[in-house]
C-alpha angles and dihedrals in degrees: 000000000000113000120193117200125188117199119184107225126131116185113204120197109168099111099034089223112137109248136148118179134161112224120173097344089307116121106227117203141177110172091196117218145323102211098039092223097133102038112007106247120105107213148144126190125237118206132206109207094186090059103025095231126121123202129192133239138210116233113213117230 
């Protein structure tokens, strides 16, 4: 059986600054950057499609 699914998520990464946010239904989500050049924080985001949340992580030197 063939299941669709639509989840509305848009991950925008143009600035590099953290940032998750829910507008209009849509999960927003920047998961910064990687190498903390611009802004000094190392992250990722890890995102949790069964719960629609998203959560950062701090990346070690």
């Amino acid at each position: 059986m063939l299941r669709i699914m639509i989840i509305g998520v848009i991950s925008d990464t143009h600035d590099h600054l953290p940032r998750i946010a829910m507008q209009d239904g849509i999960l927003h989500i920047n998961p910064g950057e990687c190498c903390g050049w611009r802004y000094g924080r190392r992250t990722v985001a890890l995102l949790n499609l069964a719960a629609m949340q998203a959560d950062f992580i701090d990346v070690p030197l």
